[in-house]
Each structure stands twice: as structure tokens, then as C-alpha cells.
ROTILUM-233962 format. One record per residue (C-alpha): chain; x, y negated, z negated; residue in three letters. Coordinates in Angstrom, 1 decimal. Each point is the difference from the previous one (the first is absolute). Example, Ala and Ser with C-alpha at 12.3 -4.5 7.8 and 13.67 -1.06 7.14 Angstrom:
// ROTILUM-233962
+--------+--------+--------+--------+--------+
| chaine |     xx |     yy |     zz | residu |
+--------+--------+--------+--------+--------+
|      A |   12.3 |    4.5 |   -7.8 |    ALA |
|      A |    1.4 |   -3.4 |    0.7 |    SER |
+--------+--------+--------+--------+--------+
***
This chain:
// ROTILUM-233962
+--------+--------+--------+--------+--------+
| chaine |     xx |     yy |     zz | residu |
+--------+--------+--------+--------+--------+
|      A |    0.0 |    0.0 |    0.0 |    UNK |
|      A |    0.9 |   -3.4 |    0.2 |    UNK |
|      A |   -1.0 |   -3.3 |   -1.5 |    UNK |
|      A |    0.5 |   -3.4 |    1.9 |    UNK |
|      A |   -0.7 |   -3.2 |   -1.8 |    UNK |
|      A |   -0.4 |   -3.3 |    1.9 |    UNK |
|      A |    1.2 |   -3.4 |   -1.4 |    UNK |
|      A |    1.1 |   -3.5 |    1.2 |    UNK |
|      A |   -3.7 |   -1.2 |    1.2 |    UNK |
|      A |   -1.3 |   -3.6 |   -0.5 |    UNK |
|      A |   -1.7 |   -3.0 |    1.2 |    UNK |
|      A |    2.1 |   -2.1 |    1.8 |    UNK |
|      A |   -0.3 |   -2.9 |    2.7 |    UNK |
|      A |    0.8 |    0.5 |    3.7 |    UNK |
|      A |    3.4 |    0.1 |    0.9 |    UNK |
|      A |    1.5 |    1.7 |   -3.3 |    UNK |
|      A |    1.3 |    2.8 |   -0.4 |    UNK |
|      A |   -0.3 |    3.4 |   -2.4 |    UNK |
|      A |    1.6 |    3.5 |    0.0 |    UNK |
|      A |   -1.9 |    2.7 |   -0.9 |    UNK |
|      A |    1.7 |    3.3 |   -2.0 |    UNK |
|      A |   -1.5 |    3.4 |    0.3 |    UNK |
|      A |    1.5 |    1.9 |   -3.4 |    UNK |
|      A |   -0.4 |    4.1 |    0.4 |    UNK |
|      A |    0.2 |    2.3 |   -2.8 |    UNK |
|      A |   -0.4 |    3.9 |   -0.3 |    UNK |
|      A |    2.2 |    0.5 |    3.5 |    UNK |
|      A |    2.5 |   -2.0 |    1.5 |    UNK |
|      A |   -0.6 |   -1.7 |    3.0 |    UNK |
|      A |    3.1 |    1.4 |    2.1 |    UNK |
|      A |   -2.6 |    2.4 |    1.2 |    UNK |
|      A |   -2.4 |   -1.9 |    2.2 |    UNK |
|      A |   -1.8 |   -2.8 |    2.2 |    UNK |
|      A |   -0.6 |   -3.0 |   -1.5 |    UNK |
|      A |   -2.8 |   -2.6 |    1.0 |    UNK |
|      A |   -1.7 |   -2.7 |   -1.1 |    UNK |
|      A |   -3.9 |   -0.4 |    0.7 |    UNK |
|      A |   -2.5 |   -3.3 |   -0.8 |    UNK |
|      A |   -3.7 |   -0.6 |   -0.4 |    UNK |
|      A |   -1.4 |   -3.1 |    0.6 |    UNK |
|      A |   -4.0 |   -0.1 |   -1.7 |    UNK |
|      A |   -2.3 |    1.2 |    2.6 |    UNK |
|      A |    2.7 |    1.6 |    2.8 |    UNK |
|      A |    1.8 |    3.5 |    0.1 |    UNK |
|      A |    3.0 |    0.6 |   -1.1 |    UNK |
|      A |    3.0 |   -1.1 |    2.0 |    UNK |
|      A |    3.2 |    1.5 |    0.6 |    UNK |
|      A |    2.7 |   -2.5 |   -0.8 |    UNK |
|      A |    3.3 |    1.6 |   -0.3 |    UNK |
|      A |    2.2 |    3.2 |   -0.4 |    UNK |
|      A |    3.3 |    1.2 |   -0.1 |    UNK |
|      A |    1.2 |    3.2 |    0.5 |    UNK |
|      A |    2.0 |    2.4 |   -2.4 |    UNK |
|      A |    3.2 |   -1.0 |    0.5 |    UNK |
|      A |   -1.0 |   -3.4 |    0.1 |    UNK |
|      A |    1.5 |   -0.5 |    3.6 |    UNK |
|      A |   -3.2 |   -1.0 |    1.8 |    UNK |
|      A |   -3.0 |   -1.9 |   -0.8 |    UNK |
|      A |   -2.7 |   -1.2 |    1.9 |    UNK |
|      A |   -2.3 |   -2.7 |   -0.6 |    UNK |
|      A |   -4.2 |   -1.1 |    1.0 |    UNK |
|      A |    1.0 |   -2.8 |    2.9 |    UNK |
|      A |   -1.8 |   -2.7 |   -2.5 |    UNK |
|      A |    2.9 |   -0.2 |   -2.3 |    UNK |
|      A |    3.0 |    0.8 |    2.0 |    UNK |
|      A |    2.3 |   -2.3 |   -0.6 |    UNK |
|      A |   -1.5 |   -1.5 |   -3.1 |    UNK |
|      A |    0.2 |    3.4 |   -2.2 |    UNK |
|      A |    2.8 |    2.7 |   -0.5 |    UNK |
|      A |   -0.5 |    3.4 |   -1.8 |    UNK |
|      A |    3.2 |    1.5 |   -1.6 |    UNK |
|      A |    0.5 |    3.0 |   -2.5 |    UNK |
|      A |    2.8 |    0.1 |   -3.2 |    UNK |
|      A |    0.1 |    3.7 |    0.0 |    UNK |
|      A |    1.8 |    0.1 |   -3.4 |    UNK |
|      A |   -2.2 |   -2.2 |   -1.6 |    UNK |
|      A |   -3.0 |    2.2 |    1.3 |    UNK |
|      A |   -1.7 |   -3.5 |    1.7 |    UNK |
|      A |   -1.3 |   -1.3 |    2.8 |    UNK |
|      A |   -0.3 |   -3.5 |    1.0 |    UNK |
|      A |   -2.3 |   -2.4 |    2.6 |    UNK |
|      A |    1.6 |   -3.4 |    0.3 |    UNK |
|      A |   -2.6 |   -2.3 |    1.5 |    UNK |
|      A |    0.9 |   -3.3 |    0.7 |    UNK |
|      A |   -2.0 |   -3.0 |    2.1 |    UNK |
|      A |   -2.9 |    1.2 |   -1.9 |    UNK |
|      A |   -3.2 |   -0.6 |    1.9 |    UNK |
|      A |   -3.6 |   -0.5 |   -1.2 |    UNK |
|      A |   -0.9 |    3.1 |    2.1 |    UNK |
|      A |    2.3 |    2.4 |   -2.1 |    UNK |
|      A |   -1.8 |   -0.2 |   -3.1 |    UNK |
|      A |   -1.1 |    3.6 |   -0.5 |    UNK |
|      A |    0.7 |    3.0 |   -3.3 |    UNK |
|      A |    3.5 |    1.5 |    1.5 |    UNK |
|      A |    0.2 |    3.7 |   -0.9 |    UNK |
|      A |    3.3 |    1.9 |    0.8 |    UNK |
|      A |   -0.1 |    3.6 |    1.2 |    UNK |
|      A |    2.3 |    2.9 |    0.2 |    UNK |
|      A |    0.3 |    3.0 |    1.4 |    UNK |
|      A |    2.1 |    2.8 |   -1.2 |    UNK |
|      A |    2.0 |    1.9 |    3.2 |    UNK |
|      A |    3.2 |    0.6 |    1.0 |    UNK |
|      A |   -0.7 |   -2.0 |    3.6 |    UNK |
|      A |    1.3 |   -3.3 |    0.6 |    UNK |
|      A |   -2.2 |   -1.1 |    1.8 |    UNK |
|      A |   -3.0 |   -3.0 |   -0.4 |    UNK |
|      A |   -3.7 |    0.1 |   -0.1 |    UNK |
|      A |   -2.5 |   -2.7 |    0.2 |    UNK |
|      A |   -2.7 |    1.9 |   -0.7 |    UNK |
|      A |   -1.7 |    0.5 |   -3.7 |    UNK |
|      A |   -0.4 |    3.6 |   -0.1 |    UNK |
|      A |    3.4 |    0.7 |    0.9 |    UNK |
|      A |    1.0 |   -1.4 |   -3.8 |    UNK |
|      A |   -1.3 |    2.2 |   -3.0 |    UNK |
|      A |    1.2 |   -2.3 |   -3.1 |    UNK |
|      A |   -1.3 |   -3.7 |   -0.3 |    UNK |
|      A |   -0.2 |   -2.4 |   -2.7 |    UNK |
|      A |   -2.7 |   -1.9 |   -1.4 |    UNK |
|      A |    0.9 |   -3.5 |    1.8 |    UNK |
|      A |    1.0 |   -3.2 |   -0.4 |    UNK |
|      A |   -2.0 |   -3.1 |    0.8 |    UNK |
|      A |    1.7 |   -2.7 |    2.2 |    UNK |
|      A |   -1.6 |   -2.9 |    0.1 |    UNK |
|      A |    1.2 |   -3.1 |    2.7 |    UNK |
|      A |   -1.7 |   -3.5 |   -0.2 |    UNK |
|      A |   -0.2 |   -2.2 |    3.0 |    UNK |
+--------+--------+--------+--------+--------+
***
């Protein structure tokens, strides 16, 4: 089993910035894809992010290329989603995702990940 807790939401204005952490617990995250996923009120979830195992590729929704970057510390057992140029349009619950296999590979698509955390809201102000 794992655990993944989110942290690092807020309410901030358009243009800031905020980075996101992902902690995991009960199994280390050297094993698998991991991706980050938002809700806005009213939409479906969206894929946002994900990097693979080894942490050599990552792939991102065409709305915040650019703007965010996804990156994993392995030996602290977290992921991260640095958003910058905050937008209006981005506030949404982020959830991060993982999935437990030996491929290094990326997947955009929810069912692919077996392990999320509860969320954390992220708020932007025009």
C-alpha cells in the first residue's frame, strides 16, 4: 500500500507562484509513475502532469506547459508541481497519483494510477 499526502495549496493572486509536494509513505516511490491530476468545481478531472520512474521524462496538459514543472526527490519519497504564472483558470483541488510498476513509462490517464491523495485546494485570484 501506499499513502500520498498533498501539501503546498493556497489562495493566491494571478501571477504567483506555489509548489506543491506529494509525501508517500508505506512504499517508496522509486517504483512507479507519478502524476498530478486537478478538479475545478463542476468539470472532470484533468490530467496535469507525470513523470516517469526514473524521473527522466515528464509530460505535461498543453495549458500549463511552460508555466509548471513536475520533478521527484526519490530519497526524500516526494513529488513536486511547481506552477508558476498562476492563472485564474488553474484554480482547481490537485490530487497526485501513483502507480506502482517497474515501466518507465507516462500515463495521462486516471485509471492507470492506483494510489491518490486526498488533494489540495489551489486557489488563484484575478
Amino acid at each position: 500500500q501506499v499513502q500520498l499526502v498533498e501539501s503546498g495549496g493556497g489562495l493566491v493572486q494571478a501571477g504567483d507562484s506555489l509548489r506543491l509536494s506529494c509525501a508517500a509513505s508505506g512504499r517508496t516511490l522509486t517504483g512507479g509513475t507519478m502524476g498530478w491530476f486537478r478538479q475545478a468545481p463542476g468539470k472532470e478531472r484533468e490530467f496535469v502532469a507525470a513523470i516517469s520512474r526514473s524521473g527522466s521524462t515528464t509530460f505535461y496538459v498543453d495549458s500549463v506547459k511552460g508555466r509548471f514543472t513536475i520533478f521527484r526527490v526519490n530519497a526524500k519519497n516526494t513529488v513536486y508541481l511547481q506552477m508558476n504564472s498562476l492563472k485564474p483558470k488553474d484554480t482547481a483541488v490537485y490530487s497526485c497519483a501513483a502507480r506502482m510498476d517497474s515501466a518507465d513509462a507516462i500515463y495521462t490517464r486516471a485509471y492507470a494510477y492506483a494510489y491518490w491523495g486526498q488533494g489540495t485546494q489551489v486557489t488563484v485570484s484575478s
